[in-house]
C-alpha positions in Angstrom: 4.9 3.5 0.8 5.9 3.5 4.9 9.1 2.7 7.1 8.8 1.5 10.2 10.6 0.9 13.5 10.3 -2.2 15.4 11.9 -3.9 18.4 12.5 -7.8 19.1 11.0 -8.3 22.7 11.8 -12.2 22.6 15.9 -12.0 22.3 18.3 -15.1 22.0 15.0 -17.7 20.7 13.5 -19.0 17.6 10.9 -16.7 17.3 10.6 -13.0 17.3 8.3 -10.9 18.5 7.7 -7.5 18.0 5.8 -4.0 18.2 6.3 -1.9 15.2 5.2 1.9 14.6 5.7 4.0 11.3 4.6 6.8 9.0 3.8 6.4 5.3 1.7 7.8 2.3 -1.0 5.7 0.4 -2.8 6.9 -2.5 -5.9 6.2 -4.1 -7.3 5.7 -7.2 -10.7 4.9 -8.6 -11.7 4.7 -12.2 -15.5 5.2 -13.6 -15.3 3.5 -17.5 -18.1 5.3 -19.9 -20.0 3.3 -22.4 -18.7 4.8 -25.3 -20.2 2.3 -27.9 -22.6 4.2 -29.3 -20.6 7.6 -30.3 -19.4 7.7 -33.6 -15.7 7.2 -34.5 -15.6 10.2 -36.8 -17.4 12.3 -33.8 -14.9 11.9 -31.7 -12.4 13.0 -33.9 -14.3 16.3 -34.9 -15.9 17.3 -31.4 -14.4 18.5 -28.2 -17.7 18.0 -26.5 -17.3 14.1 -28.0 -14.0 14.1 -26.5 -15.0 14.9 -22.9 -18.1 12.4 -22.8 -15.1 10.0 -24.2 -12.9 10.3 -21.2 -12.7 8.1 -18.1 -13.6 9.7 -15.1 -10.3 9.3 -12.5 -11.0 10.5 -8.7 -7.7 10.7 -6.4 -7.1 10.8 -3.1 -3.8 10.4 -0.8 -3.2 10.3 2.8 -0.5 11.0 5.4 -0.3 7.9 7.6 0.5 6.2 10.2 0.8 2.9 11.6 1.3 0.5 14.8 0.9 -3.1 14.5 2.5 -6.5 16.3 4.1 -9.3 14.6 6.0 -12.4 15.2 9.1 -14.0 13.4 9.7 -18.1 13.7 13.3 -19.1 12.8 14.5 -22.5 10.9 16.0 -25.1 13.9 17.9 -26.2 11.2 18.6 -23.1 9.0 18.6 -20.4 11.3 18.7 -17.6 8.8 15.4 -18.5 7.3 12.0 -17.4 8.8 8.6 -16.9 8.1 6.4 -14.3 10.4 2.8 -13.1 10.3 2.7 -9.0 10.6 -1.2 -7.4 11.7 -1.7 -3.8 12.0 -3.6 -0.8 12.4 -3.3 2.0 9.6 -4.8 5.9 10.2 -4.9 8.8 8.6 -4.0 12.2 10.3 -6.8 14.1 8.9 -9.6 13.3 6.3 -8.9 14.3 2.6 -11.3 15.0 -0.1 -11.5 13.1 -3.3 -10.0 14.9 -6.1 -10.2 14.8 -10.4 -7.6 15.2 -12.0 -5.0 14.5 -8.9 -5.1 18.2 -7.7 -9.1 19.8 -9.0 -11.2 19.7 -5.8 -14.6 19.6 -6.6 -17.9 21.7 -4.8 -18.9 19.3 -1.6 -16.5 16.8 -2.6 -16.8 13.9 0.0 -14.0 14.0 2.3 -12.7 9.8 3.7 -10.2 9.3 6.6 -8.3 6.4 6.3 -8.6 3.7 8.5 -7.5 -0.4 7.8 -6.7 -3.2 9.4 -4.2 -5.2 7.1 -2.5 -8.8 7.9 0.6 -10.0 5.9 2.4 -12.9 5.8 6.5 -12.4 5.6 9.0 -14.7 4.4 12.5 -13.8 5.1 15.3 -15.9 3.1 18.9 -15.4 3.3 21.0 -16.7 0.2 24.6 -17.7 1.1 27.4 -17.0 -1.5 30.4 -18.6 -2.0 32.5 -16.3 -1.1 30.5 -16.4 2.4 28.9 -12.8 1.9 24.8 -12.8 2.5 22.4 -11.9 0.2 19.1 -10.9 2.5 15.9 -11.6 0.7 12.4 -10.4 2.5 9.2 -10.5 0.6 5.4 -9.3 2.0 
């Protein structure tokens, strides 16, 4: 989840192009499966230390970020509210966070990451017209 700000540098033409900066939050999530084949049904039921060798093992972690990227809208000649636009950018954490069970247990010498991505996405932007002349924006990532 992010906003961000941008501003059209190319103004009045068919294509767009602009710097963008912005602050979000990104979580993490990765999930160890355990062989459980071979433990009885019936164990399971009757044994708490069953139970725990049972579980998936879930580690979490989140960041505060932010990000800064370029990209560049092309309009339609012949339908001008239509456009398609390619978006690359730089995302960061502010500090680096340790990996977490649970969503809140730290564990002793938990490894701690710092975010840092390079992501590219392709944006289509789509404007339905109604008949009643109101607009309908449609913008997909």
């Amino acid at each position: 989840m992010s906003a961000d700000v941008g501003y059209n540098l190319l103004k009045g033409s068919r294509v767009s192009l602009y710097p963008f900066a912005g602050l979000g939050y990104e979580t993490y999530k990765v999930k160890y499966n355990r062989d459980v084949s071979s433990i009885p049904f019936d164990s399971v039921l009757l044994s708490n230390n069953f139970q725990q060798r049972a579980e998936n093992l879930v580690f979490n972690n989140s960041f505060l970020v932010y990000r800064l990227g370029m990209g560049v809208f092309v309009t339609s000649k012949k339908h001008t509210q239509n456009s398609v636009g390619l978006q690359v950018g730089y995302t960061g954490g502010f500090s680096p966070q340790e990996w977490k069970i649970n969503k809140t247990q730290t564990l002793l010498n938990s490894p701690a990451d710092k975010l840092s991505k390079i992501s590219a996405s392709v944006l289509i932007r789509y404007e339905l017209r109604r008949k009643d002349n109101r607009q309908l924006a449609i913008k997909t990532s």
